[in-house]
N, C-alpha and C positions, 0 to 999 in steps of 0.2 A: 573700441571707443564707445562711451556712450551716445548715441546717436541720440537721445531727446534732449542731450545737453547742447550738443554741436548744433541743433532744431534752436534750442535757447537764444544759443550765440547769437544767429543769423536773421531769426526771424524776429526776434523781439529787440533787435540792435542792442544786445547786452552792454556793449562798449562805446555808444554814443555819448558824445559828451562825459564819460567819466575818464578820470585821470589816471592814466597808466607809465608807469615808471619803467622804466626802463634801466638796468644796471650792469656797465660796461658799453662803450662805445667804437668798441670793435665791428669786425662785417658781421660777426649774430645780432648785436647788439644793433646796426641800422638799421637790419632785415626783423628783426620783431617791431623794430620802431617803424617801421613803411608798412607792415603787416595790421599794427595796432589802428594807425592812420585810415589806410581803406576800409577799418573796419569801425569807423568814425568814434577813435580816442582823440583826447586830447593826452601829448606824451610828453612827457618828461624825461630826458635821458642824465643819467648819473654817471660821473667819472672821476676816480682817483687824479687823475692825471690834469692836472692846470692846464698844460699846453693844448688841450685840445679847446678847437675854436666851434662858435657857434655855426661855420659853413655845412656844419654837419646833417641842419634844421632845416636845411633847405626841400622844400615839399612837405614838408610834415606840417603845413596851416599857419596860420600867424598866430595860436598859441600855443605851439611847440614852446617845449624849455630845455635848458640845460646847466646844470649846475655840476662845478666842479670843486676836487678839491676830498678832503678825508671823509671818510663816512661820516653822517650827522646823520639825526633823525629827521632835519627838516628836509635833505632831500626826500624823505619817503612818505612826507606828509600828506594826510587827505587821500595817499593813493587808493585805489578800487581794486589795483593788480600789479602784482611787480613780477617782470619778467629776467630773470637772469640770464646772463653767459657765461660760456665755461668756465672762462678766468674770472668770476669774481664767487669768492666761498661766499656759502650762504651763513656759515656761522658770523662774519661781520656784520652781514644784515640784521638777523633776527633780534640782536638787542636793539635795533633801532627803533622794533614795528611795535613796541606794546603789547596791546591784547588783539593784534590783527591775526587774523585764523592763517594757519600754516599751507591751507589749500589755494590760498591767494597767493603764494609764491611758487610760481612756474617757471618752465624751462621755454627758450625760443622751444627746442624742439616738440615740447609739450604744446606749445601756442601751434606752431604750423601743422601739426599731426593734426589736430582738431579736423583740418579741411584738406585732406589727404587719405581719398578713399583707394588707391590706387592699392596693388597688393606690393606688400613690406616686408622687407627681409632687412632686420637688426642684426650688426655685428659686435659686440663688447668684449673685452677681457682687458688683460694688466701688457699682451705681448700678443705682437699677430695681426691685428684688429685691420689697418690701413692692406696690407698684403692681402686678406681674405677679404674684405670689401672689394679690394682692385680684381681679384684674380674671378668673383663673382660676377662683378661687373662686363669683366672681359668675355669672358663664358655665355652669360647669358647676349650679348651684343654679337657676338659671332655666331649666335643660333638664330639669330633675325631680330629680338627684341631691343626696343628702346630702352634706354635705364637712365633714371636718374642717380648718381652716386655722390653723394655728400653728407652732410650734418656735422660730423665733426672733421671729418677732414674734405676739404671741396666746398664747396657752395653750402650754405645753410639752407635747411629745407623751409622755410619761409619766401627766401627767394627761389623758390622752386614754385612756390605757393601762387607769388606774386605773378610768376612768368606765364602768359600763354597756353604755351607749349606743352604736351601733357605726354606721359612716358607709360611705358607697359608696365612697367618694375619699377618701387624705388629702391634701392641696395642704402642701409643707411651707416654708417660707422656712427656706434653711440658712445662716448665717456660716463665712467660715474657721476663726473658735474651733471653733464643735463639730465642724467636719468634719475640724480640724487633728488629734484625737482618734479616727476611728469608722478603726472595720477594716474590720466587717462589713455596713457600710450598704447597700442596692444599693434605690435609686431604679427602676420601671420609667420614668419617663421622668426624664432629668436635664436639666436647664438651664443653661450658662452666660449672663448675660447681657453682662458685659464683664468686662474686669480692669484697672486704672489704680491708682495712689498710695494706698495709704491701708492704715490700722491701722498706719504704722512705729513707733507709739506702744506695740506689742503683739508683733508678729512680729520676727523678728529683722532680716531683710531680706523685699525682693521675693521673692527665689527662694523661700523659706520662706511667702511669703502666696499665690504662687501653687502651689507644691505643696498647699497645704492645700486651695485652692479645687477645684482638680483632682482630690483625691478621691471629690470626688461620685458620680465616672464609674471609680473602681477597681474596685470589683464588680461592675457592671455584665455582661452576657449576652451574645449576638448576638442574644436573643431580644427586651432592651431598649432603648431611643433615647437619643440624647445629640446636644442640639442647644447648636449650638455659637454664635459671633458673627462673620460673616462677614471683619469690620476685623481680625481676629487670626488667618488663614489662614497666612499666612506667619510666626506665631509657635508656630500651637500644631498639629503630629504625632498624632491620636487614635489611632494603632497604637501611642503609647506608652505608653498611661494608660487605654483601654479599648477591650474588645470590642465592646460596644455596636455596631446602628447610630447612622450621625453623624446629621445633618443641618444645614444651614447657614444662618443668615437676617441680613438686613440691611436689612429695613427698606422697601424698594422697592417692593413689590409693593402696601403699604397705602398706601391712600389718609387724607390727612390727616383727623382727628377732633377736632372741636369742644373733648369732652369728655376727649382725652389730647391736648393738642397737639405737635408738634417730631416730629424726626425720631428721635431715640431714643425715644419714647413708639411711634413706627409698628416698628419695631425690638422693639417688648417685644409689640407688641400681635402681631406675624407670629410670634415666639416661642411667646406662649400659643396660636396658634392648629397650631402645628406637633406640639402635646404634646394639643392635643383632638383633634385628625387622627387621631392617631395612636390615640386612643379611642374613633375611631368617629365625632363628632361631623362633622354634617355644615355646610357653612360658611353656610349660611341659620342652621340655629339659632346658632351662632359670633357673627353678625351681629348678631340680634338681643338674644343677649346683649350684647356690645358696644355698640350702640346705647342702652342703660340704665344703663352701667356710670358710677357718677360717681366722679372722681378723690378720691385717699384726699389728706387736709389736710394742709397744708405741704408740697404737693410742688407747684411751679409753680401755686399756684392764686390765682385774682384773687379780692382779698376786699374791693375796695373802690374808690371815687375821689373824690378830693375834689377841686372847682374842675376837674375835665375831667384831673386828674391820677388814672394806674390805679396800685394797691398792687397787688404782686405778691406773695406770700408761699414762698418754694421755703426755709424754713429749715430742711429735711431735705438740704437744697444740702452737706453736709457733706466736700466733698473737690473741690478742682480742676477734675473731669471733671464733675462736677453741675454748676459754674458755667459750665459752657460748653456745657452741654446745656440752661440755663435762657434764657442770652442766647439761641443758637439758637431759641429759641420765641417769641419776639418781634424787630420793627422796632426802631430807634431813635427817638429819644436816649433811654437809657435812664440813671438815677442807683443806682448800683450798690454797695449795704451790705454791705462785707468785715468778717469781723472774729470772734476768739475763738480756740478751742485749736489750734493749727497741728497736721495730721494727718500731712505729709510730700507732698513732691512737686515742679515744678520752677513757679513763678510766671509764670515769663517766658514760657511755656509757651501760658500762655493770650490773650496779646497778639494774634494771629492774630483770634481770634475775637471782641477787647475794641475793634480801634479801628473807628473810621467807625459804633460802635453805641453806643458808652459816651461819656456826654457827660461824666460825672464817678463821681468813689469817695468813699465816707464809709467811714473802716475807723471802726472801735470796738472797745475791750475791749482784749482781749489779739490777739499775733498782728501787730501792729505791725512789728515787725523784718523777718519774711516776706513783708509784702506790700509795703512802702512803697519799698524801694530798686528791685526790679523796676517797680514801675510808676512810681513820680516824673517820669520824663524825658518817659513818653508819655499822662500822663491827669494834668487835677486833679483834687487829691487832698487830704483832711484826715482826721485822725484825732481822736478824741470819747472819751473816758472810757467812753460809757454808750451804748445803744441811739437812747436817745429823744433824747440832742444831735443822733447822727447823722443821724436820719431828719429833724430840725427843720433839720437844716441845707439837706440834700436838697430837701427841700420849697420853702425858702424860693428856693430859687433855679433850682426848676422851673417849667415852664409847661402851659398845657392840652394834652393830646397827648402827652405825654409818659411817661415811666413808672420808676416807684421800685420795684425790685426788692430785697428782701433775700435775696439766694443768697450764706450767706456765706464756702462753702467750709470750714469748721470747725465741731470740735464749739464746744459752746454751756457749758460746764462751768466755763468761767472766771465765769459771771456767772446761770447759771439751770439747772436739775435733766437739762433735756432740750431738744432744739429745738424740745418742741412748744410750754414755757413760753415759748421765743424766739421763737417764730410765732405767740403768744396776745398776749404785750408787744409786738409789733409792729402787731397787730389795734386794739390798745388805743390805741395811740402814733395811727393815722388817724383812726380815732373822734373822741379829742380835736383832732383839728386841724380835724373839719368844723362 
């Protein structure tokens, strides 16, 4: 972090009285908005969303504002700063701001980092991201340290900012959105965990989802680490994108775990342990964390069996390279639930790792078009309106030993709020069948 800028911020009240906009009204979006507040803006908050009411202004001054409704340029008028949240792409913004400088659009996470001198371990990739955050977090908390663990998933780190309370560590989980945004982020350890298909729903293309991801490692030091994912050596150059030491892991060295199974889970578990290394931590306590560590829900995890038949629940499965890190964690025959918001990527793609394991596909919902012509020729296959056709179908025509996986590659928005509702109505769907 530049540290004479953060000196700017603070001591010359950079942000008094100038108008900071604020885009998206979600919990980043209040927590940069209470953030901008104590740091005497006057804030503006923007919202696609009509239903949202002005209760939201409450504490923010009596010239707090809020304007709702489709992008225009007049919400972004006059602004001095616009802060974004994950969910709203910046490419709708930028036709709004004219000839406003591009360094004027930041990330909450870029805003709270400012005043976050605590030492930072970043997690990013396309897969993994929330399990290596949790499983770091867990590790370092059973070694004695206090952790904050949030930003994209948990608490926003502004309200970490805002709180009191102060932590030995913070563990941050980053997305492309907010890092597509920071300038002056600088992680002491950064993570890649992979990079594959996904958000084409949001970024423009690849090249754009991966520069974004790869900023984690722009400010970065010689003095700080940047571990990298060994399957992407021949893709990715770190003398281009940072000083950082590298480091490199793949997975090999861990021996398989009960409690994270597959080879991408030994892959995330050699990455946490290369960013505790690097803290001191020595690998008995590492260990023994590990060994307590139980897997976060809907991520590959067994929630049930009925008639000698295993439920598999991975409905955080949400892109391609999840479905084929989920099959890899189990034997065959497995009955395999596609199905919902198509994220981008190539189908056919995953055939390699689908036959001689996949004894059948139930897609459902939406998402039909994407899956069904790639695989028709080399799996049976049906499509289901609703969740619970699909998995009744599955069922009925599995046997003891076997196993009904829903990894469904896609988001879940065509039919339920989040995958974790997708992975609760899936819990629900075996219950009733035993």
């Amino acid at each position: 972090m530049d540290s004479e800028f953060v000196k700017q911020v603070t001591k010359t009240r950079m942000f008094t009285n100038r108008l900071a906009v604020v885009a998206g009204a979600g919990r980043s979006g209040i927590a940069a908005a209470k953030l901008l507040y104590a740091l005497g803006a006057i804030v503006r908050i923007v919202d696609e969303n009509t239903n949202v009411t002005e209760e939201l202004l409450q504490g923010l001054g009596r010239h707090a504002q809020l304007m709702t409704g489709p992008v225009c340029p007049e919400q972004f008028q006059d602004a001095e700063v616009i802060v974004t949240s994950p969910g709203v792409p910046v490419s709708k913004i930028k036709p709004m701001l004219g000839n406003m400088s591009e360094r004027k659009i930041i990330s909450e996470l870029e805003l709270a980092s400012w005043f976050a001198d605590e030492p930072k371990i970043a997690i990013t990739g396309t897969n993994g991201k929330t399990t290596t955050t949790a499983l770091i977090t867990h590790i370092l908390e059973q070694s004695g340290k206090t952790v904050f663990a949030g930003a994209n998933y948990g608490p926003p780190l502004s309200e970490y900012i805002l709180d009191k309370e102060r932590c030995d560590v913070l563990v941050l989980e980053v997305s492309s959105f907010q890092l597509q945004n920071c300038h002056l982020f600088r992680p002491d350890i950064a993570i890649l965990l992979n990079i594959s298909a996904n958000h084409l729903d949001y970024h423009l293309d690849m090249d754009e989802y991966v520069a974004a991801k790869l900023k984690i490692f722009a400010r970065q030091t010689p003095e700080n680490l940047a571990i990298l994912p060994a399957s992407m050596r021949d893709e990715l150059n770190p003398d281009e994108f940072t000083k950082a030491e590298t480091k490199w892991f793949d997975g090999k060295t861990i021996k398989e775990q009960a409690n994270l199974p597959g080879i991408h889970n030994r892959s995330n578990i050699e990455a946490a342990w290369l960013a505790l290394e690097k803290f001191g931590m020595s690998r008995e306590v590492f260990q023994a964390g590990l060994d307590t560590f139980k897997g976060k829900p809907h991520r590959i995890e067994k929630i049930g069996s009925v008639n000698g038949i295993t439920f598999i629940d991975d409905s955080k499965g949400t892109n391609l390279d999840a479905v084929i890190a989920a099959l890899g964690s189990f034997d065959g025959p497995i009955r395999l639930l596609l199905g919902g918001v198509f994220k981008g990527g190539n189908v056919a793609e995953m055939i390699p790792a689908m036959k001689g394991k996949v004894a059948e596909i139930a897609l459902f919902g939406a998402g039909r078009e994407h899956f069904e012509g790639p695989l028709y020729n080399d799996f049976k296959i049906s499509w289901h309106e609703n969740l619970e056709k699909a998995v009744r179908t599955l069922f009925a025509s599995s046997a003891a030993g076997e196993t009904i996986l829903l990894s469904p590659g896609t988001a879940s928005f065509d039919a339920y709020k989040g995958y974790a509702a997708r992975g609760d109505d899936f819990k629900r769907i075996m219950e009733d069948l035993s």
